[in-house]
Steps between C-alpha positions, in 0.01 A plus 500: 500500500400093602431303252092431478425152621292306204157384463575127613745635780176719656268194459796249692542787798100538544475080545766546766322809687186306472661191628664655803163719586325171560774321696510858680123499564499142653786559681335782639171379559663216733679725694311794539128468693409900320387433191362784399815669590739267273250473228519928499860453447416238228297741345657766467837338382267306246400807396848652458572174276241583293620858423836393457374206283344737281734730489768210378154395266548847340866485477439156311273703246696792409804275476339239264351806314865589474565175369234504270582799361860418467354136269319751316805733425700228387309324313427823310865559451521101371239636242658801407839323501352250282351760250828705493707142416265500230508837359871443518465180314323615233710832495810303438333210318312764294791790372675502227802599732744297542499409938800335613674404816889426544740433764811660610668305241242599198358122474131532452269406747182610347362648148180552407351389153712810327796247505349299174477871320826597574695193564381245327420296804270419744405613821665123644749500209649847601511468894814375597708653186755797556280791404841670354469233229237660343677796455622600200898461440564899428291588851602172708839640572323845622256365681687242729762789619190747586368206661774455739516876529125506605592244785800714612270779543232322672246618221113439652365677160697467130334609164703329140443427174683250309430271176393117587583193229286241595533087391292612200737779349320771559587842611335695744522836666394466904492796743553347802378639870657278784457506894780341688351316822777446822511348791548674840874411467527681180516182325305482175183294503418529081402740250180571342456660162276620271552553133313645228570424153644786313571326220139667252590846673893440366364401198248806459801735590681325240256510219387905655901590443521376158187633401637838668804459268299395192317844579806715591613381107166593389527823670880550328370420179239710472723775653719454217231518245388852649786623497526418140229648393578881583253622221220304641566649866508805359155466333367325778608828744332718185162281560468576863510857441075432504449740822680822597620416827669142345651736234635722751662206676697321168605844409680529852639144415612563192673889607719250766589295276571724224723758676702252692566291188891605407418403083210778316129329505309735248111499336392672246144513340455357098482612296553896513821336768440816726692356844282424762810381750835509524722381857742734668767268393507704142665757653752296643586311185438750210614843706193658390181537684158369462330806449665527168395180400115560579537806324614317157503122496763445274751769710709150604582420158711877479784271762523186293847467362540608099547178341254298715202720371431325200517157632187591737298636226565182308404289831140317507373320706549093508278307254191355624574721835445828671822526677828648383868591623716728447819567551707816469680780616425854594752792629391676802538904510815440684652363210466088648403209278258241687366197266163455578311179463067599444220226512203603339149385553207591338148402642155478334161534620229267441411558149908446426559859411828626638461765777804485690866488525665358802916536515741402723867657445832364695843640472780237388798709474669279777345127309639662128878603667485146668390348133779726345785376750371163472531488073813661558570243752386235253720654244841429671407171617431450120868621413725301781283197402550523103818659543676272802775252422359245755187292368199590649124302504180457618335180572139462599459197765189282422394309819276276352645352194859524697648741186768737497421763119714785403321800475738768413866510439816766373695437269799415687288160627457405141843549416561246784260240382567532116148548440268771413148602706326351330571156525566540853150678534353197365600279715273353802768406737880673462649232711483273183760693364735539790740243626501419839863337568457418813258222488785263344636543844229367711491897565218752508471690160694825477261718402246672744201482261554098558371483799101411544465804762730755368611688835419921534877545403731249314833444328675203327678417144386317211603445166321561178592305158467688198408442151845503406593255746698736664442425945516827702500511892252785631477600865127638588389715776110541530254606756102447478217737427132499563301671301108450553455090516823480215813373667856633306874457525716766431808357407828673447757239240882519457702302272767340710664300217783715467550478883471149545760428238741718707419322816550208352790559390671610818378174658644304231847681616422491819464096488842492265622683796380275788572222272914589471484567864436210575711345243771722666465343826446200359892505351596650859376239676662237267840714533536517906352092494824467230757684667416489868393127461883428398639750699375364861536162472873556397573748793339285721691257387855663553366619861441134612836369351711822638291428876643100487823661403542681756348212751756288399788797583375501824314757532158350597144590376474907430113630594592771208503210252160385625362893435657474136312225443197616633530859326545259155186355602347730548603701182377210276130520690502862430598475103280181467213720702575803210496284186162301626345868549642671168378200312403154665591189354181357593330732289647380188563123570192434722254749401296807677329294780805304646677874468214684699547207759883515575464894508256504786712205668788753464289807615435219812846420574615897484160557741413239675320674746222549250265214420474417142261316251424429122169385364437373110184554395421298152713285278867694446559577121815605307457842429755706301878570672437855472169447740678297736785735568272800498273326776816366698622842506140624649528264761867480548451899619202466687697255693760774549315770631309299699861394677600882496165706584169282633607356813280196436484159632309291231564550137281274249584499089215345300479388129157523360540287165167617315333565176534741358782641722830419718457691865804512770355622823805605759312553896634633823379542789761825616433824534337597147447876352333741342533430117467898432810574638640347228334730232678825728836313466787683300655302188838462596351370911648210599180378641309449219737356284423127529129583482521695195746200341224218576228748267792566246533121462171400537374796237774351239372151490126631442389435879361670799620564861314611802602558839272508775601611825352669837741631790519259741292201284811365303546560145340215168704618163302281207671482173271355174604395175299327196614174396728553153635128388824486333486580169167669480503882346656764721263764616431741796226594680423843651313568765220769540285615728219237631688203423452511087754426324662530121726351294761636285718287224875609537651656185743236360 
């Protein structure tokens, strides 16, 4: 459909028509004598202009009523966009909601007035900001990877709650709703959220569940106290009986109750005691039934056991009380004994007068054979621990005052510590009595009840000094008990002393023994450096004077007297290679250190494929000779099997010189093993010889040796000894379990 031309356009063509109907009209009337005819014509296309000028007139009309309508329309949608703006204005402007606006990257771009509420800032102060910053630290994490998720998914609608920290420390719960605006690309535009402040509702729920737990406590408590009062729920069910049809109903309560209860729930009327009641369960218990017992009252005494008969006539009740209990036994028509426990109640009416008995009986038999195998129990307990050769005592463990007291003991314990029960009873801390050797050793204390959290199971040594001044060694095994909030030790002593002096004994022989070894090879060493070191020179010495001999015969240079030569060379390496290893010179003219170094140069020249170093940790101190040969030895065959088993390429020896020990570290890098083979090995195995002849030595010179070792991580063998000066008291020191340590004079 055309266009429609426009007011001005219909006023411009109707100038023109006019225009060219006058110039058509003159034109006419100068060339055309019929007037009349032409001014027909003129007439009635005049007239046709007219009707199509009004015609376009009344196009004009409807089209600027059109228009008119259309300035109407909009300016009533101005209006009404202008009212909504301001309904929205004061919507957001007037909530307590928080109204926000962020970009894709979370910056804000607009907050309403809800920002100084929850973040401390202003509207202006806020916009710009990274709206995760007012998240709180546990949530921000949380938030920021649903965040991205929510972008992933190309979210339009997302509904969250988190906690917001704003500038002015304060916490607040928000339930967020948020619409996600895009682009038609999919691109997002910004987010806009709305979030109410949870934080009074959180709060509420808060206060509503500890007010619900307050009242759940209530609700125990007074459950407790019912139940507690038996005799007053009892009454209280005898009060209701007011109407018959409430009667009816407690009497069907109490009939379930009654027969299902396994113990015998009887009433009986006071004071003629005719029975009103007895539960099924007498017939169960006593083996007779309960018509017999509504027949005569007392029928249940005919079963109680001869001699418990008159210790229930002489029963009354509890002073100031109308309860009782009994306990006794009866025999059953089939010849069984049950004990029987009975609680007794009697109830009063208003005026106080006694009316009722109420009685609940229970059979025990199972609770008295447990009792009786318990006491018997008891009883043998009682004989091992009075009658046992190893001390035994109880400590009691007080956390807060950090004190270890006796609480029991046999006799055996006291025979050990040389004093009686009494004394030790008295005592607020044993441990004041008990000498802990160890701590002269830079050691932890031997015994377990040293340490400040005694573990659930623990064993060690100490040493008690009696009256008589007589020291005793005593090795103790204990293991805790709990018993309500009390904390105990058990502990288990034996007196060692005896043992110990054996031991030490043996390593006082065995140390004579390594000692005139070494002596031994000392004085072989000295002999082949004596004989052989006369012997060579002297035969090498005839071989060079026969060989110019027989040069000057004629008979030129002979290769076999070269190979003499060399085999008497080679000889005096050998013997000078034997002495240095039976007993190095350097050990006794130079000292330990220079001795450690020329082994490992040795072990170097004999290997040299394998790297080697030494590293001296400390200042070097004499020590005594029967240290440094012990610890050359150590290292002298770790060197060896190193050369015969590990395979290894770097060997390192290091000398820790510390206080209060000596410690000889041998490492490899070769091919290691399991150190529990060795336990599996037989005594007279080849394999575990040298091993087992490092511990002997270190084990007679009061030291320790470890070897640590993984297959295929290399092998670290650490030998430690304490510092002894010369001339300070002989002494050894034996090891036991935990690192503690005791020491033990020698018998001279």
């Amino acid at each position: 459909m055309a266009e429609k031309p426009t007011y001005a356009e219909l006023e411009q063509r109707v100038r023109e028509l006019e225009e060219r109907c006058s110039l058509f009209a003159a034109k006419v009337d100068s060339l055309v004598p019929d007037v009349g005819f032409f001014s027909r014509v003129l007439a009635k296309y005049q007239a046709g202009l007219e009707k199509l000028i009004a015609e376009r007139t009344l196009d004009l009309q409807t089209t600027n009523a059109m228009l008119s309508s259309e300035m109407g329309r909009r300016l009533q949608l101005e209006e009404e966009l202008s009212v909504s703006e301001k309904r929205y204005r004061e919507f957001v402007e007037g909530t307590e909601d928080l109204v926000a606006q962020v970009d894709s990257q979370g910056k804000i771009l607009f907050v309403n007035h809800a920002a100084q509420k929850i973040f401390g800032l202003t509207p202006e102060e806020a916009i710009g900001l990274s709206a995760f910053d007012f998240v709180h630290p546990e949530d921000r994490s949380e938030t920021q990877m649903a965040f991205q998720d929510w972008l992933k998914e190309r979210r339009e609608v997302v509904v969250w709650g988190n906690r917001q920290l704003g500038r002015n420390g304060k916490t607040h719960f928000l339930h967020w709703t948020c619409n996600f605006h895009y682009d038609v690309n999919g691109t997002l535009l910004h987010i806009n959220g709305i979030a109410r402040d949870m934080t009074a509702l959180h709060n509420a729920q808060e206060a509503l569940w500890q007010a619900n737990e307050e009242q759940e406590r209530q609700i125990a408590e007074q459950t407790r106290e019912l139940e507690e009062k038996v005799a007053e729920l009892v009454d209280a069910i005898e009060k209701q009986k007011e109407t018959e049809a409430e009667l009816r109903e407690s009497e069907e309560r109490f009939r379930q109750i009654a027969e299902n209860l396994t113990s015998v729930f009887w009433l009986r009327g006071l004071p003629a005691g005719q029975m009103l009641y007895i539960s099924p369960a007498y017939e169960t218990i006593w083996g007779r039934s309960c018509k017999s017992l509504y027949l005569n009252h007392d029928s249940w005494r005919d079963g109680v056991h001869p001699e418990d008969l008159d210790r229930l006539r002489t029963n009354h009740f509890y002073p100031n009380s109308r309860e009782r209990v009994l306990e006794f036994r009866i025999i059953r028509a089939d010849g069984v004994i049950r004990w029987i426990r009975a609680k007794i109640f009697v109830l009063c009416d208003q005026s106080g007068k006694e009316y009722r008995e109420v009685g609940i009986a229970e059979d025990i038999t199972h609770y008295m054979e447990v009792l009786d195998r318990l006491q018997e129990s008891e009883s043998r307990y009682r004989m091992i621990f009075e009658s046992s050769t190893d001390g035994i005592s109880i400590y009691e463990l007080s956390k807060k005052k950090e004190e270890i007291r006796i609480v029991n003991c046999n006799t055996s314990y006291l025979g050990m510590a040389g004093r009686s029960k009494a004394e030790l009873l008295s005592l607020s801390d044993i441990r004041i009595r008990k000498e802990a050797r160890g701590e002269t050793a830079g050691r932890s204390t031997l015994c377990p009840l040293y340490s400040v959290e005694p573990k659930e199971r623990c064993e060690g040594m100490y040493s008690w000094v009696r009256p008589d001044g007589q020291r005793n060694f005593i090795e103790c095994r204990g293991n805790r008990l709990s018993f309500k909030e009390l904390e105990f030790m058990h502990c288990v002593h034996r007196d060692i002393t005896q043992v110990k002096l054996a031991e030490e004994k043996i390593r006082h022989l065995s140390r004579r023994i390594i000692k005139s070894a070494e002596e031994e090879q000392k004085r072989i060493a000295g002999d082949l450096h004596d004989e052989f070191g006369q012997i060579l020179p002297s035969l090498r010495h005839q071989v060079d004077a026969l060989q110019k001999k027989v040069t000057s015969l004629g008979g030129g240079n002979s290769p076999e007297f070269t190979q003499v030569v060399a085999f008497i060379d080679k000889i005096g390496a050998a013997i000078r290679g034997a002495t240095n290893r039976l007993r190095p010179d350097l050990l006794d003219t130079l000292g330990f250190v220079p001795a450690l170094e020329w082994g490992l140069h040795d072990f170097a020249g004999r290997l040299p494929t394998i790297q080697t170093s030494m590293e001296i940790s400390g200042a070097p101190r004499k020590i005594l000779p029967e240290y440094e040969i012990a610890l050359y030895r150590v290292v002298q065959e770790g060197l060896t099997n190193i050369g015969k088993h590990a395979r290894a390429k770097n060997v390192a020896v290091r000398l820790i010189f510390s206080y209060p020990s000596l410690i000889v570290t041998v490492t490899d890098d070769g091919l290691g093993f399991d150190p529990a083979c060795l336990s599996d090995l037989p005594s007279g195995a080849h394999g575990g010889i040298g091993l087992r002849g490092m511990h002997e030595r270190m084990l007679a010179i009061g030291g320790t040796l470890s070897i640590r070792s993984r297959p295929g991580e290399g092998t670290t063998i650490r030998a430690e000894v304490r510092w002894l000066e010369r001339g300070q008291e002989d002494s050894s020191i034996f090891m036991i379990k935990d690192g503690a340590y005791a020491e033990l004079q020698h018998e001279r």
